[in-house]
C-alpha atoms as one frame of an Amber mdcrd trajectory, in Angstrom:
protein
  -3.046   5.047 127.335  -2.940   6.328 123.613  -2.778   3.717 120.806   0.093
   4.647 119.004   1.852   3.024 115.817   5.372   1.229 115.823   8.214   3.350
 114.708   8.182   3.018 110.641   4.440   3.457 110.173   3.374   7.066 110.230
   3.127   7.256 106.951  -0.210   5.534 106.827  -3.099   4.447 109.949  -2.329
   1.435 111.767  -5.192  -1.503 110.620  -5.914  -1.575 114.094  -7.246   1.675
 114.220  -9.309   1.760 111.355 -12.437  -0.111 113.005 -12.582   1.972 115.276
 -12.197   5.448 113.599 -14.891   4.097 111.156 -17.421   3.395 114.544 -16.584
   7.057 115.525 -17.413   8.070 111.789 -20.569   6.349 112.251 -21.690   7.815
 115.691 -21.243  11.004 114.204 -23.292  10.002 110.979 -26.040   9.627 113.594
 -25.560  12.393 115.432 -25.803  14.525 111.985 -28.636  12.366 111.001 -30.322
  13.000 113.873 -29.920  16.846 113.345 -30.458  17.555 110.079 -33.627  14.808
 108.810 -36.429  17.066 110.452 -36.389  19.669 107.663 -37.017  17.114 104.790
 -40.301  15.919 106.760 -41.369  19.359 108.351 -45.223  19.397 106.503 -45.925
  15.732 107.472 -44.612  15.844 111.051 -46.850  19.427 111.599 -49.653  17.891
 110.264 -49.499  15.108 112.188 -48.200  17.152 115.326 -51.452  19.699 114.776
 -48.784  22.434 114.626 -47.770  24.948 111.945 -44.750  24.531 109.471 -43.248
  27.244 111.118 -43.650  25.644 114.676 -42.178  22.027 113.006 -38.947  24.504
 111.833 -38.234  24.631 115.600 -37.218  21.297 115.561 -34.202  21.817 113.788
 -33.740  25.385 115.849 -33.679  24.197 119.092 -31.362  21.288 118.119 -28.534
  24.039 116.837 -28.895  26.295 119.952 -28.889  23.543 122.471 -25.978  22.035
 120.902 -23.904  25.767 121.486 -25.468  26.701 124.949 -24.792  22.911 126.436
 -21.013  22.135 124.682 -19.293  23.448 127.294 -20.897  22.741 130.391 -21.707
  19.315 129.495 -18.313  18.449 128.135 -16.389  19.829 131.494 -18.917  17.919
 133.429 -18.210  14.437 131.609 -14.292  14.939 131.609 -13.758  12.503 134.273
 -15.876   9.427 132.971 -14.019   6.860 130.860 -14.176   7.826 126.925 -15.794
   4.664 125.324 -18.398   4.441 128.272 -18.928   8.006 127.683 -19.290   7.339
 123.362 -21.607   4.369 124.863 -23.799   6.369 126.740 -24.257   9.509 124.274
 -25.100   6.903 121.210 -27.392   5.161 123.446 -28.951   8.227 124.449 -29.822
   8.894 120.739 -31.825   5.499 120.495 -34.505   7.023 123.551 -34.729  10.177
 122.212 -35.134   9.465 118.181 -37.779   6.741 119.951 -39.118   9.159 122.228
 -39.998  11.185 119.065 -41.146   8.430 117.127 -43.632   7.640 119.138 -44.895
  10.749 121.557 -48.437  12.383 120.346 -47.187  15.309 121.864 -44.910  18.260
 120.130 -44.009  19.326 123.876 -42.800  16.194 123.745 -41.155  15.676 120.546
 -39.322  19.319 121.219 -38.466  18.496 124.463 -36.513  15.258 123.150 -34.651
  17.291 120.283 -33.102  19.501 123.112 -31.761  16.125 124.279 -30.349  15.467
 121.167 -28.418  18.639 120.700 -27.185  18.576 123.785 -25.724  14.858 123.258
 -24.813  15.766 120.058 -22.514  19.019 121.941 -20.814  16.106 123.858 -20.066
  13.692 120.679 -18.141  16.310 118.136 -15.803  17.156 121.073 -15.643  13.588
 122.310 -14.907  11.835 119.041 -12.366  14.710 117.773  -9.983  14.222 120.916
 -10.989  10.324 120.772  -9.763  10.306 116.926  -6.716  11.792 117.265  -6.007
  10.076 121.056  -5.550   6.796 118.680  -2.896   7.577 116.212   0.679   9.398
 116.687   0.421  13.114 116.823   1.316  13.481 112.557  -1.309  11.461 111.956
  -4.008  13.194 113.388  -5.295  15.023 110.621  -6.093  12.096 109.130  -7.730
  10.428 111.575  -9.962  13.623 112.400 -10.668  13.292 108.769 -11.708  10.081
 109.090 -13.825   9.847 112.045 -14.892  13.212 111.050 -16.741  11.740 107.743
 -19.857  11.186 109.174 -20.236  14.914 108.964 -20.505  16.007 105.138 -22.422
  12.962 104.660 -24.931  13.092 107.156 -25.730  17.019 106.213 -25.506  15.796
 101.993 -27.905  12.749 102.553 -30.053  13.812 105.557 -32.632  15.893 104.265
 -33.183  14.103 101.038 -32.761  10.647 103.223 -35.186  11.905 105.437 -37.452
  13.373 102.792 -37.708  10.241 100.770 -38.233   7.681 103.990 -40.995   9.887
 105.066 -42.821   9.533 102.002 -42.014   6.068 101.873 -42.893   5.067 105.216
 -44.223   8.069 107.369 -42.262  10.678 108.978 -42.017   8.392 112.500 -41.043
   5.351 111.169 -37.858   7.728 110.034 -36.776   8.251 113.642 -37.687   4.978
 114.498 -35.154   3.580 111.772 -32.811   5.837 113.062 -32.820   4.556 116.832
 -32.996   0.879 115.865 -30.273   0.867 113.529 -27.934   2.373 115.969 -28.210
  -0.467 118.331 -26.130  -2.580 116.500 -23.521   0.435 116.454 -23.191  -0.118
 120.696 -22.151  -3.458 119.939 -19.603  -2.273 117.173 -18.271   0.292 119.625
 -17.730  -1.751 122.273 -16.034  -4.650 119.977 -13.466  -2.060 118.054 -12.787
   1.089 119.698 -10.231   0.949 122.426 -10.900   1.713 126.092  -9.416   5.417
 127.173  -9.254   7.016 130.159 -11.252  10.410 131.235  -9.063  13.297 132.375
  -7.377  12.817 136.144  -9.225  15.177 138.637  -7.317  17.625 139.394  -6.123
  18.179 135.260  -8.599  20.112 133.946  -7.590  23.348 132.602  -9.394  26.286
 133.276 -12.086  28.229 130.958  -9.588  31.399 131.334  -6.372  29.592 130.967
  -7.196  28.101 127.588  -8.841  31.592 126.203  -5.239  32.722 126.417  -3.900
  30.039 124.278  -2.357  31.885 121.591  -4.262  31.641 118.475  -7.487  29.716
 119.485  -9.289  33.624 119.745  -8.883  34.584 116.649  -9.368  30.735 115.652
 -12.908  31.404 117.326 -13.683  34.404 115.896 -12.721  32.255 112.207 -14.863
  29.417 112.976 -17.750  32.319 113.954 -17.560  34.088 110.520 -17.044  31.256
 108.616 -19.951  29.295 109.898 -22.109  32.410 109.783 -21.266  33.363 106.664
 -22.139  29.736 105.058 -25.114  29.687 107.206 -26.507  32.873 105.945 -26.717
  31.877 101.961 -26.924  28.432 102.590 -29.885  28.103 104.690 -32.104  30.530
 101.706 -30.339  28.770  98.913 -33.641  27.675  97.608 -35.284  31.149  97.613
 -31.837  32.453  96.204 -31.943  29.444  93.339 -35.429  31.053  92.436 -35.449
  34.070  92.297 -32.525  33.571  90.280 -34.881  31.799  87.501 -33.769  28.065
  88.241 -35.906  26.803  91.043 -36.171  23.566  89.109 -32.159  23.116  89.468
 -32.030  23.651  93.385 -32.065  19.716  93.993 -29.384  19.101  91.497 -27.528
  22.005  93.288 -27.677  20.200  96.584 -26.757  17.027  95.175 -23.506  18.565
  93.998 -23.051  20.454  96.312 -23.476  17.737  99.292 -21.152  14.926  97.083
 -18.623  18.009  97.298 -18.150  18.183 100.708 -17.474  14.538 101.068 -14.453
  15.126  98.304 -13.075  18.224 100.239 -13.283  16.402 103.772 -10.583  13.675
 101.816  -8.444  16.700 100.448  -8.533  17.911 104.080  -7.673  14.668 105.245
  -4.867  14.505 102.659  -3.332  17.857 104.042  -4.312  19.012 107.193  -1.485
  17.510 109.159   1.444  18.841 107.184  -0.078  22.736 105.879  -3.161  23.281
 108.891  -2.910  26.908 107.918  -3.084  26.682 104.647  -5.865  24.307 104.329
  -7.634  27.411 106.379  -7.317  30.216 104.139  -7.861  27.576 101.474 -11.368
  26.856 102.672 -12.563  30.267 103.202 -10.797  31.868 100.095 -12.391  29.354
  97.835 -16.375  29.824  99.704 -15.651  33.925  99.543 -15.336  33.377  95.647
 -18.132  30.660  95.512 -20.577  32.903  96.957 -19.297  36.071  94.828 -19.284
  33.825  91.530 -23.149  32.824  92.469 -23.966  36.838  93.693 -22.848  38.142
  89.843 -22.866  35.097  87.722 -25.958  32.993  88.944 -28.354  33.671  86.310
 -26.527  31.074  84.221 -26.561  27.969  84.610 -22.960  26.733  84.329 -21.579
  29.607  86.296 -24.152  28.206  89.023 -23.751  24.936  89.247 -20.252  25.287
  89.286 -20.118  27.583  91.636 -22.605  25.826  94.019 -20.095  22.178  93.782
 -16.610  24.302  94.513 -18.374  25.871  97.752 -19.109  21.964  98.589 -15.472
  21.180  98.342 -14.549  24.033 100.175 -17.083  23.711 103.199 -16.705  19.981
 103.303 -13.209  19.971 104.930 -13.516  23.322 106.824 -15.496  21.883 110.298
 -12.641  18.882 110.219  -9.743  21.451 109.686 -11.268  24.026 112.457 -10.812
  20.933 115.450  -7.874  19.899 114.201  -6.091  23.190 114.318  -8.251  23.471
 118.225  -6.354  20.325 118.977  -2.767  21.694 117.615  -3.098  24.835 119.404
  -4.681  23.598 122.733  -3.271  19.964 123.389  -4.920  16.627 122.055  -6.617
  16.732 124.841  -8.261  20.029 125.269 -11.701  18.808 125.728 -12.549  22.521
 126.617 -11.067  24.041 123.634 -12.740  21.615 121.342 -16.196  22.511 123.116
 -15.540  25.982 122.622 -15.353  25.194 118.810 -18.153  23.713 118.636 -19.943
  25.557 120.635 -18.784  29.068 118.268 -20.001  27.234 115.403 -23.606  25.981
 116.416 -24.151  29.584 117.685 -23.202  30.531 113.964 -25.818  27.723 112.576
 -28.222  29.444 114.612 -27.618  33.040 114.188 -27.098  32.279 110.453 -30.270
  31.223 110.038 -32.305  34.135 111.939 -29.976  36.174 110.426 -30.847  35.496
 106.872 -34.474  34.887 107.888 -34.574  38.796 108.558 -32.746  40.087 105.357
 -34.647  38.211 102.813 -37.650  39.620 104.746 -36.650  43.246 104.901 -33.694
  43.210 102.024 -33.185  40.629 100.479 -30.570  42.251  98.222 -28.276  42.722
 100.882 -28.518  38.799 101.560 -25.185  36.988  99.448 -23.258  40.377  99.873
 -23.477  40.167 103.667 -21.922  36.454 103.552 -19.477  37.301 101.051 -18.689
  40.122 103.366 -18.162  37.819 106.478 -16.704  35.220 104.509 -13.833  37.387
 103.886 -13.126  37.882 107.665 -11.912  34.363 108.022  -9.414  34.829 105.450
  -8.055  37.476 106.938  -7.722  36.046 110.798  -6.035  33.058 108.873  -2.878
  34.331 108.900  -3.120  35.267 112.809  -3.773  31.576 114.179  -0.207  29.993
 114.463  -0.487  26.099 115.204   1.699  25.517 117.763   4.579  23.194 116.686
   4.469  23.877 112.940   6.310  26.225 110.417   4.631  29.775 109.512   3.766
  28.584 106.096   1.781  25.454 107.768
């Protein structure tokens, strides 16, 4: 049964529903953390894995790729199970295999258990999103996506340099050690704060076919696909970009804005996804198209880049939150399959991004920002095409 608030309250959430969209912000935070905190130890974990930097790099690779090929499958095979034994199990699942890595000798091993973790990870965004917005009345779900959904921005803006700093600190294991132990108290929390909800009925599942033909979520996909591509392209060689742009010594302060950015635009999101879904998409990618052009042309000065590099923070920080929210509006609350599809379109972006980017600032790097600005620009123009279902064209 949905948790739902008494007539006279949808302005706001419910207090009762705050724990436990703040647990499901938290999982997430994990599951980001998880992803993300290899690549700011990659030289000490290959040195002390006997493997080369470029080897190490896998471990975020693998995590990206496993999270798009498993979404799916994975999420239609743990419809049925009850959703907080389900959150349980995944968030449990990342304490053995952030342990598994802390302590294995092996990189087999260690690569093996990040496969785990991205396919757990494919499970949790689609799992939280429906669990999120299963809580709260139906024009309130924007918000509470937003919410639950904060564990995102932050977990990208503070994982690397979290990660980076610990493993000087402390060594590069003790890092996923901290991780796993310090999400055992989070079972607890879960368990004490987030209500019970029932898996789908057998029987209710809609088919893979059935929901491709929900009007919209296509060209939604192909959105999510350039957007996410796009982003992953110029993000992911932002440091060779920063240099070769004569400020090599400003990349960190870059990030920094950038990655405090995000968590701003993720609140703007939250703010006015539920009322103007549509707009909030053209929004996003209209404002990263210019970001990227501004930093193409103007990035040899400092102001120009800086500001530049914070406005694309604001603009990608609410765009994964608005992408499953509009899945949801389009597909049902409780299109599991929808949501995996969304997730699973935008890992294969993370992915492609970053072999995509890899082989133009090998063979022209010129062509590099122009080819994201290029495929940033499709997403503003499928904006117009995705019509949530139950709101005005102008929404």
């Amino acid at each position: 049964m949905d948790v739902t608030t008494p007539p006279g309250r949808t302005r706001g959430l419910p207090p009762r529903v705050l724990p436990a969209l703040l647990a499901l912000a938290t999982a997430v935070f994990l599951g980001c953390l998880t992803e993300v905190v290899p690549a700011g130890i990659l030289l000490p974990a290959a040195a002390d894995l006997g493997v080369s930097p470029a080897a190490a790099g896998q471990l975020v690779t693998v995590y990206a790729i496993t999270t798009a090929v498993t979404a799916l499958p994975l999420t239609t095979m743990s419809a049925r199970m009850p959703r907080r034994k389900l959150l349980l199990v995944l968030v449990g699942g990342f304490v053995v295999t952030n342990l598994v890595v802390a302590l294995s000798p092996w990189f087999a091993l260690v690569l093996v258990a990040r496969v785990v973790s991205g396919a757990l990870t494919g499970i949790l965004w689609s799992l939280v999103a429906n669990y999120a917005m299963r809580l709260v009345p139906a024009e309130r779900s924007g918000r509470a996506l937003a919410i639950a959904m904060a564990g995102t921005p932050v977990g990208f803006a503070l994982g690397v340099p979290i990660g980076s700093a610990l493993g000087e600190l402390v060594g590069w294991r003790w890092v996923f050690a901290g991780m796993a132990l310090t999400a055992l108290p989070l079972l607890w929390w879960i368990t004490t704060v987030v209500p019970p909800l029932p898996g789908e009925e057998p029987g209710t599942r809609t088919p893979l076919r059935t929901v491709l033909r929900t009007p919209g979520l296509r060209p939604l996909l192909l959105l999510v696909v350039a957007f996410s591509l796009a982003h992953n392209i110029f993000y992911t060689y932002l440091g060779p970009f920063y240099a070769d742009h004569g400020h090599a010594g400003l990349l960190s302060t870059g990030l920094l804005l950038f990655g405090a950015a995000t968590v701003a635009g993720l609140w703007l999101v939250g703010l006015t996804l539920d009322r103007h879904p549509r707009a909030v998409l053209l929004l996003c990618a209209a404002t990263a198209a210019s970001c990227l052009l501004v930093l193409t042309v103007g990035g040899r000065e400092t102001v120009p880049l800086l500001a530049a590099s914070t406005l694309w923070g604001l603009a990608f920080g609410g765009a994964p939150t608005s992408f499953q929210a509009i899945t949801a509006r389009l597909a049902g609350r409780r299109a599991d399959t929808a949501q995996s599809l969304t997730i699973a379109s935008w890992n294969a972006a993370v992915a492609g991004g970053a072999l995509s980017g890899g082989i133009l600032l090998d063979t022209a790097p010129g062509a590099l920002p122009w080819t994201a600005i290029a495929l940033m620009t499709v997403p503003i123009m499928l904006a117009g095409r995705v019509m949530p279902g139950g709101t005005s064209p102008d929404a």
